[in-house]
C-alpha positions in Angstrom: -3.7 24.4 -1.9 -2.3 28.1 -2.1 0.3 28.6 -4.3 2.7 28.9 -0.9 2.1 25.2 -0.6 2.3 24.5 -4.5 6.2 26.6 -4.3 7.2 24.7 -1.4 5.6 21.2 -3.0 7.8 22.2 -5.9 10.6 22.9 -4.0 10.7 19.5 -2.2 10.2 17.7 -5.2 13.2 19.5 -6.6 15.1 18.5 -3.6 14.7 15.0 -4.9 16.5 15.5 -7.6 19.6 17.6 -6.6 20.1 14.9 -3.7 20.3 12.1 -5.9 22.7 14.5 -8.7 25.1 14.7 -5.8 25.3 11.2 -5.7 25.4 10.1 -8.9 25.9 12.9 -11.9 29.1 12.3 -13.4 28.7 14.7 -16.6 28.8 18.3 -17.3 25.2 18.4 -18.4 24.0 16.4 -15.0 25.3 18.8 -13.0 24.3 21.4 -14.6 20.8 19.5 -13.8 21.6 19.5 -10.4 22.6 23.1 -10.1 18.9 23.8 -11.6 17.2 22.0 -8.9 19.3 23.2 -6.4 18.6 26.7 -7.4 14.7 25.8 -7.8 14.6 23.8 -4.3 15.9 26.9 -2.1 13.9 29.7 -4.4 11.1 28.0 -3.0 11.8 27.3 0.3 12.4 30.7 0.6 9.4 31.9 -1.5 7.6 29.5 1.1 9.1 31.2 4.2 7.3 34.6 3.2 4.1 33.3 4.2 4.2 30.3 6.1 5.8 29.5 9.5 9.6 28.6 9.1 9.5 25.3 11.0 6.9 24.0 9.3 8.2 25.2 5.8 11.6 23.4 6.8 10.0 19.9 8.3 8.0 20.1 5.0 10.7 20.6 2.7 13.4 18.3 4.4 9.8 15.5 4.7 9.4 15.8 1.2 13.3 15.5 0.1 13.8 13.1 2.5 11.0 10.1 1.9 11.3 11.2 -2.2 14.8 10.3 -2.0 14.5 6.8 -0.6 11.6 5.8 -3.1 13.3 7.3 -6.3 16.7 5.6 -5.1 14.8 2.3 -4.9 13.0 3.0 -8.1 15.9 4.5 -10.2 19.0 2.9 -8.6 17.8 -0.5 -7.7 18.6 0.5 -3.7 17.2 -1.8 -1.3 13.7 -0.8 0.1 12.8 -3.1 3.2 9.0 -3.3 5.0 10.7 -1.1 7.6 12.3 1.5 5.7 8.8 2.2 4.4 6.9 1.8 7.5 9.3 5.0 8.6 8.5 6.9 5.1 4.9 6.6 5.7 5.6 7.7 9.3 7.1 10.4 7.9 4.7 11.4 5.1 2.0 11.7 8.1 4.1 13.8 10.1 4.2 16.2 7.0 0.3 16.1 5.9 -0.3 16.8 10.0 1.9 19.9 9.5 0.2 21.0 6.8 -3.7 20.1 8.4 -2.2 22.2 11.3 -0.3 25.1 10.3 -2.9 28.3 11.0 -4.2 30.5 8.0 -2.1 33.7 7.7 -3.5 36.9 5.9 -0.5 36.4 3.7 -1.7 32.8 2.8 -5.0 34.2 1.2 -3.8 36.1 -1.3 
């Protein structure tokens, strides 16, 4: 993985949290939280969008938020996680890694 990936990896995972700080920080200090990963989540979207192709940096990054977001709410806030709901995550999860398996080398990419 080139560190294009790893940045945008990072980035998605960040997503995770600043989602779930909108929904449920309720002190100074956790929104400051959120503000960081808000700040780190679109750094590296952006850092992402230098090399790689835009739609696929953006299904990426939304993939990853998105299907992070349901399993940390069901792990962290006790929210309900049905066979369906992840039948659709994993759905979603292969949609990404087929992106990723897809999207052509770039010059920028090697470096």
């Amino acid at each position: 993985m080139n560190r294009y990936w790893f940045v945008l990896l990072v980035g998605g995972l960040s997503e995770i949290g600043w989602v779930s700080g909108l929904k449920h920080a309720s002190t100074l200090g956790e929104w400051a939280l959120t503000a960081i990963a808000i700040t780190i989540s679109f750094v590296g979207i952006a850092y992402a969008m230098s090399a790689l192709p835009v739609g696929t940096v953006y299904a990426v990054f939304t993939g990853i938020g998105a299907a992070g977001t349901v399993f940390a709410e069901a792990i962290f806030f006790d929210m309900e996680l049905d066979p369906g709901k992840v039948a659709l995550v994993i759905i979603l999860i292969i949609g990404i890694a087929g992106l990723k398996l897809t999207t052509p080398k770039q010059e920028a990419e090697a470096e």
